[in-house]
C-alpha positions in Angstrom: -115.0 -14.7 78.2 -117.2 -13.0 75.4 -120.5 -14.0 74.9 -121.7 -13.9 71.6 -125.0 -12.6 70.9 -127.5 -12.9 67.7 -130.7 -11.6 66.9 -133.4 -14.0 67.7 -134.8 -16.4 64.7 -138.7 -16.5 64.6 -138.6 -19.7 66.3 -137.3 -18.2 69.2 -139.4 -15.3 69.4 -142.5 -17.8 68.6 -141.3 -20.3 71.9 -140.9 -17.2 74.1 -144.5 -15.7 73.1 -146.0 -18.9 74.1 -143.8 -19.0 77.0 -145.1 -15.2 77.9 -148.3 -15.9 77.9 -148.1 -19.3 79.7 -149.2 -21.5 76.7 -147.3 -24.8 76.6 -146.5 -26.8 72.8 -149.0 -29.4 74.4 -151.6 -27.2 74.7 -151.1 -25.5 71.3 -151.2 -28.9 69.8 -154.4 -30.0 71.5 -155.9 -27.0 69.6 -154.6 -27.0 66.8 -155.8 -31.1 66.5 -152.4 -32.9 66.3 -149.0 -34.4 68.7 -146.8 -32.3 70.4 -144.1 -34.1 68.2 -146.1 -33.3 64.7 -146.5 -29.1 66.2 -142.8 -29.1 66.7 -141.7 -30.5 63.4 -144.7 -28.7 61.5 -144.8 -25.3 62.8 -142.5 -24.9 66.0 -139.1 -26.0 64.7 -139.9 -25.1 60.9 -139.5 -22.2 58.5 -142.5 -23.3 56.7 -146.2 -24.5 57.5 -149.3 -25.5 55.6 -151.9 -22.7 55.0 -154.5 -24.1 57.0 -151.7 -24.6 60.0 -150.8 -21.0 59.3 -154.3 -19.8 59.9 -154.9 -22.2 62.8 -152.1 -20.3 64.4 -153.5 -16.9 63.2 -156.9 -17.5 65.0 -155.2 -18.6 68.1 -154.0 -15.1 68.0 -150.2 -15.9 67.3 -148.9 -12.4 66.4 -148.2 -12.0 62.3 -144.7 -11.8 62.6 -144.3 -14.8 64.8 -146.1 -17.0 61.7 -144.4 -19.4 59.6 -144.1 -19.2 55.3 -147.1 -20.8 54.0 -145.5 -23.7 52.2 -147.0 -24.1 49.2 -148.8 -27.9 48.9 -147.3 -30.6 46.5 -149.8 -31.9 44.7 -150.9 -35.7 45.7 -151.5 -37.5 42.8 -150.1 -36.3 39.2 -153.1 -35.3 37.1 -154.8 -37.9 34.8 -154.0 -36.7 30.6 -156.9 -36.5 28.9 -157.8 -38.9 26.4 -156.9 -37.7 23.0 -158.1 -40.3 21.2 -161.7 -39.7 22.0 
């Protein structure tokens, strides 16, 4: 048998460093202010996170290249046209 082996995805590096240093998903979500499930979806299992997420991370002292994207953020509401008429 042949094991096949690939280069680690950021994910897994990112699970491993919290691993390392004995920091479990439930902690990181208590201090980052949100679920276990919303970290994992957000930031943990994802390519991609919010800047404030990313920075949240950053100041926890998650290491650069461990960090999601920044995903840029849709805007809410469409903006209001201005009256021409007036």
């Amino acid at each position: 048998m042949h094991l096949i082996l690939t280069e680690p995805t950021r994910i897994d590096k990112l699970k491993g460093w919290l691993r390392m240093n004995r920091i479990s998903q439930r902690q990181l979500a208590r201090c980052m202010g949100m679920s276990q499930t919303k970290l994992n979806s957000l930031v943990v299992n994802s390519n991609h996170a919010t800047e404030k997420r990313v920075e949240q991370l950053r100041t926890l002292g998650v290491p650069e290249e461990l960090l999601p994207a920044v995903r840029e953020r849709r805007p809410r509401h469409k903006p209001q046209k201005e009256n021409a008429a007036l």
